[in-house]
C-alpha positions in Angstrom: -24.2 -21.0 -35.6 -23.9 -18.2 -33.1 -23.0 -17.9 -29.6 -25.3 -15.8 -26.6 -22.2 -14.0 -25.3 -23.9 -14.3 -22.3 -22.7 -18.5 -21.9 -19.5 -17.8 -22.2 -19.6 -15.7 -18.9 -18.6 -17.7 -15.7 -21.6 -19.2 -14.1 -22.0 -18.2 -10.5 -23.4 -20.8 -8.5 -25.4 -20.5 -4.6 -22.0 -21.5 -2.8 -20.1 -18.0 -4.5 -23.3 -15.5 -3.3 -23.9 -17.3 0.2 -19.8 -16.6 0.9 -20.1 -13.0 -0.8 -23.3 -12.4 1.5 -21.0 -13.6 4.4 -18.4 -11.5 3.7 -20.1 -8.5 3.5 -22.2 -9.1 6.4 -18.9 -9.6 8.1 -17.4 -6.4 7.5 -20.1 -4.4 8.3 -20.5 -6.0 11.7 -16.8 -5.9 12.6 -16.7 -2.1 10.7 -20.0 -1.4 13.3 -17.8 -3.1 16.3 -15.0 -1.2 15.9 -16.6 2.2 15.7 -18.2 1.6 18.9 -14.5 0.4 20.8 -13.5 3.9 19.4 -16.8 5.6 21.0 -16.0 3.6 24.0 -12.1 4.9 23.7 -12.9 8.1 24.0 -15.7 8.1 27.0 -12.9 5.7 29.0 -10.4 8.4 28.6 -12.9 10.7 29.6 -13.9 8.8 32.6 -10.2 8.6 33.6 -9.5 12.2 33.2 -12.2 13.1 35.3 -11.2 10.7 38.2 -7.7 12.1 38.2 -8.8 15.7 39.0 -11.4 14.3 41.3 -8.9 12.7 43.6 -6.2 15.2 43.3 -9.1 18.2 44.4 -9.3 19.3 47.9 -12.1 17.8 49.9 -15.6 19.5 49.7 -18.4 19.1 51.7 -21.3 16.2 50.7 -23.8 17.6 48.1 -26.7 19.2 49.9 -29.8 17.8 50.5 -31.7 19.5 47.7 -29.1 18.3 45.6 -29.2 14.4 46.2 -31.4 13.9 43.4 -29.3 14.9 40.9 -26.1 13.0 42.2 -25.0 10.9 39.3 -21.9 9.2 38.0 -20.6 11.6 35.3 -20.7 14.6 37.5 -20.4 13.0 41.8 -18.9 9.4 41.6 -15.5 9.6 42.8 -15.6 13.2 44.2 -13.3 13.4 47.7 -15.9 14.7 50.5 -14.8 15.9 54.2 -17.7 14.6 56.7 -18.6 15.4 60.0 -21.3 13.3 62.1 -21.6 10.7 65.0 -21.2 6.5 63.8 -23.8 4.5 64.7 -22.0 1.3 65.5 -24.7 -0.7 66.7 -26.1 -0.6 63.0 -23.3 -1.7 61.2 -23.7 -3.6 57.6 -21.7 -6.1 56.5 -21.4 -6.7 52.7 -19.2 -9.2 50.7 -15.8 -8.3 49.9 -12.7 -8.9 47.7 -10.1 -7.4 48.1 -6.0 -7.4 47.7 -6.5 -8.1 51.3 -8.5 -11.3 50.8 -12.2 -12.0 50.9 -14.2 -10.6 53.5 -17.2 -7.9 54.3 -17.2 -4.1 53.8 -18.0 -2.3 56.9 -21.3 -0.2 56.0 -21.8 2.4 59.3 -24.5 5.1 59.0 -22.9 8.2 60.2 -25.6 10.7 61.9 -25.1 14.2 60.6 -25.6 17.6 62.3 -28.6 18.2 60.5 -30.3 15.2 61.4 -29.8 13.0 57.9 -28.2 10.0 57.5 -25.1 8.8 55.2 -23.8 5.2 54.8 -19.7 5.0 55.8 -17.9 2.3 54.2 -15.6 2.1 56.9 -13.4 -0.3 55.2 -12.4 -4.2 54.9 -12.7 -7.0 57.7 -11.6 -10.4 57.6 -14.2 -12.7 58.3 -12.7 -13.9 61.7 -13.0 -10.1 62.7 -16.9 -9.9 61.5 -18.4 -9.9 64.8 -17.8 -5.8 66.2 -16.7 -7.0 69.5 -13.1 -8.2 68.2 -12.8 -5.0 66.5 -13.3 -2.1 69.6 -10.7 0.1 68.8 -12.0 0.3 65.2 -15.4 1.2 67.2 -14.5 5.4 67.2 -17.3 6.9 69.8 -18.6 10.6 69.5 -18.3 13.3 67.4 -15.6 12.7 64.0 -14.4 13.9 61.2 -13.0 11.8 58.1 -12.8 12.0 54.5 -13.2 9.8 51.8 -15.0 9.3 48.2 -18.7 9.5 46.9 -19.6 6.2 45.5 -23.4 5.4 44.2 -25.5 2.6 45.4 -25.1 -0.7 44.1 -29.0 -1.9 44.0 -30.4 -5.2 44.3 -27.0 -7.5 44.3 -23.6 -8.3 42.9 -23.7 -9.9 39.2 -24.2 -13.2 40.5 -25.7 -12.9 43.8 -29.0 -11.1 45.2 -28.9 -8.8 48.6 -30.7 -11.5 50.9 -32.1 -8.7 53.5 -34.1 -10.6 56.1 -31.3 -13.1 56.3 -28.8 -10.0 56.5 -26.8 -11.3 53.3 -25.8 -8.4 51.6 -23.2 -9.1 48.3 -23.7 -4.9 47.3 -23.4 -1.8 48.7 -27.5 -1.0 48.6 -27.9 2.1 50.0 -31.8 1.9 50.2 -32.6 -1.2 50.9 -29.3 -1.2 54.0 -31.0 1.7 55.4 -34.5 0.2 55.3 -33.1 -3.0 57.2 -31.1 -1.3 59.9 -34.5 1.4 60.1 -33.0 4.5 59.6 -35.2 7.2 60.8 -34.9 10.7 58.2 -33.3 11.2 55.1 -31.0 9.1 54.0 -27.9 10.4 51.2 -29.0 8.2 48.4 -25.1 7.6 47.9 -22.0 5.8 50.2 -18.8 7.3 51.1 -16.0 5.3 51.1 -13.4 6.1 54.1 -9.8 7.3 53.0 -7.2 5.9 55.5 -3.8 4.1 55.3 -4.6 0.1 54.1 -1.5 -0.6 56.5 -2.9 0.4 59.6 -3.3 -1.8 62.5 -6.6 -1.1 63.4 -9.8 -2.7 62.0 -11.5 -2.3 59.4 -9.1 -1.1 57.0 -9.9 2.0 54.9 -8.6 3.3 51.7 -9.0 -0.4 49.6 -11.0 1.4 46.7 -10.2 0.3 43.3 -8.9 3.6 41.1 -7.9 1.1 38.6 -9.8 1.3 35.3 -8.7 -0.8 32.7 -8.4 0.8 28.6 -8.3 -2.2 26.3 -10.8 0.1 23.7 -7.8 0.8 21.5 -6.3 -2.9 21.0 -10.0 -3.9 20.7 -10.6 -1.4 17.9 -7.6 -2.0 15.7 -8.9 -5.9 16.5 -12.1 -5.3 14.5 -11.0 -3.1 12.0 -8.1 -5.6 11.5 -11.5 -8.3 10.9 -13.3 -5.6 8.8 -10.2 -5.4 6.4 -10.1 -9.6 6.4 -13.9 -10.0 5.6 -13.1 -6.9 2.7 -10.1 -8.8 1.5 -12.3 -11.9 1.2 -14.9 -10.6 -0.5 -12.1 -9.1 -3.7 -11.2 -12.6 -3.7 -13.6 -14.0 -4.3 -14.9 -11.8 -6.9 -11.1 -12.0 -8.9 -11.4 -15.7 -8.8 -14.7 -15.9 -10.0 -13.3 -13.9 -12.9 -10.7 -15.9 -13.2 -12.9 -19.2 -13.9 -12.7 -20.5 -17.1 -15.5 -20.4 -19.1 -18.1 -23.4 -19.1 -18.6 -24.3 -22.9 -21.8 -24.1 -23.8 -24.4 -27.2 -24.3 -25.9 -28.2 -27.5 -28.8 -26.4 -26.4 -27.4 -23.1 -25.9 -26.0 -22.9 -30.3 -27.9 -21.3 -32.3 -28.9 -23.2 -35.2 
C-alpha cells in the first residue's frame, strides 16, 4: 500500500480561510486608514502654517469686487482686513453662539462701504439678556469707522444639527446670502463675513475678538493608531498560517490507501 502525500498535509477547514480573509481584509483597511491620517497630517500642518502668517501679516484691504468669486478657504479664510464703512444697526443679525463666554448670539451688522457694497460685521458675542440693541447703545458706534478683523466664509444653510429658520429670524450659522436676503440688502453683497478684532475684556457690548484660532492635530496619534492595527491584523494572519503548519497530520481513512 501507498500513501497520496497529499493526505498527510494538514487539512484546512472554512473557519482557517474565513479568519485569513479577515485578517487581510483588516490590514489593508487599517494600512488604507492610516495613509490617509498621514495625508490628513500633512494638509493640517499646512493649514496651521498658513494661519500663523495670516494673523501675524499687517492688515490689507477686503478683496475687490472682481475678486469675490474667487475668495476661497486655502488662499482668504483667516486673512486680517482693515475696513472702512458706515454700520447699519437697525439690521442687525443675531445668530447662535458658544462661546468661552457662554451661550449666546453673534452680532451680524452689514457695514455700508464707500463704494456702495455691502459686508456682514460680526461684531462679536452677546448674552442673551443683552439681545435686544437697546440694552447695548454704547455698542451701537454711529457714522463713519474704521476696524479690523478676519475674513471668514459663509456658513450656508445651518449649524450641524440645526437649520437657519429665516422667516422666524432663527439663524444657528453665519449665512451670508440668505442674512442679506432677510434684512434686504440693496447692491452687492461680499459673499464672505468679517469677524471684528477687539479686546474680549472690554466693557462694552458685544464683545469682539472670540474667534477660535485653535485647530486641533490628533493626525499623527491617529496614524501610528492604524498602522499599529495594520501590524496586529499582519501579525494575525503569520499566526495563523504557522499554526496551521504546526497541526498534526490527520491519518488517512481506509479509503484514502492504496491497495
Amino acid at each position: 500500500m501507498s500513501r497520496d502525500p497529499s493526505a498527510l498535509r494538514p487539512r484546512r477547514g472554512k473557519a482557517f480561510w474565513v479568519l485569513l480573509l479577515g485578517a487581510a481584509l483588516s490590514f489593508v483597511a487599517f494600512l488604507a486608514l492610516g495613509s490617509w491620517q498621514v495625508q490628513r497630517l500633512g494638509w493640517k500642518q499646512d493649514l496651521i502654517a498658513r494661519v500663523e502668517a495670516r494673523l501675524a501679516a499687517a492688515p490689507v484691504p477686503p478683496p475687490a469686487r472682481a475678486d469675490w468669486p474667487a475668495v476661497d478657504k486655502a488662499g482668504f479664510e483667516y486673512r486680517k482686513l482693515r475696513l472702512a464703512g458706515r454700520f447699519e444697526h437697525g439690521r442687525e443679525t443675531l445668530v447662535g453662539a458658544s462661546t468661552e463666554l457662554g451661550s449666546g448670539f453673534w452680532v451680524l451688522t452689514p457695514l455700508r462701504l464707500a463704494d456702495g457694497g455691502w459686508l456682514l460685521v460680526n461684531r462679536g458675542f452677546v448674552p442673551p439678556s443683552l439681545r435686544d440693541p437697546a440694552s447695548r447703545r454704547e455698542g451701537q458706534i454711529e457714522g463713519e469707522i474704521e476696524l479690523t478683523g478676519l475674513l471668514r466664509l459663509s456658513e450656508p444653510l445651518g449649524s450641524l444639527l440645526q437649520k437657519n429658520e429665516p422667516a422666524a429670524g432663527r439663524w444657528y450659522s453665519r449665512d451670508v446670502a440668505a442674512i442679506a436676503a432677510a434684512r434686504g440688502l440693496e447692491g452687492p453683497v461680499a459673499p464672505f463675513f468679517v469677524d471684528a478684532a477687539g479686546d474680549p475684556q472690554a466693557e462694552v457690548w458685544p464683545r469682539p475678538g472670540l474667534t477660535v484660532l485653535r485647530f486641533s492635530n490628533n493626525h499623527r496619534v491617529y496614524a501610528l493608531t492604524w498602522f499599529a492595527l495594520a501590524a496586529m491584523a499582519a501579525g494575525a494572519a503569520v499566526y495563523l498560517l504557522r499554526e496551521q503548519r504546526r497541526r498534526p497530520q490527520d491519518p488517512p481513512s481506509h479509503r484514502e490507501l492504496d491497495p
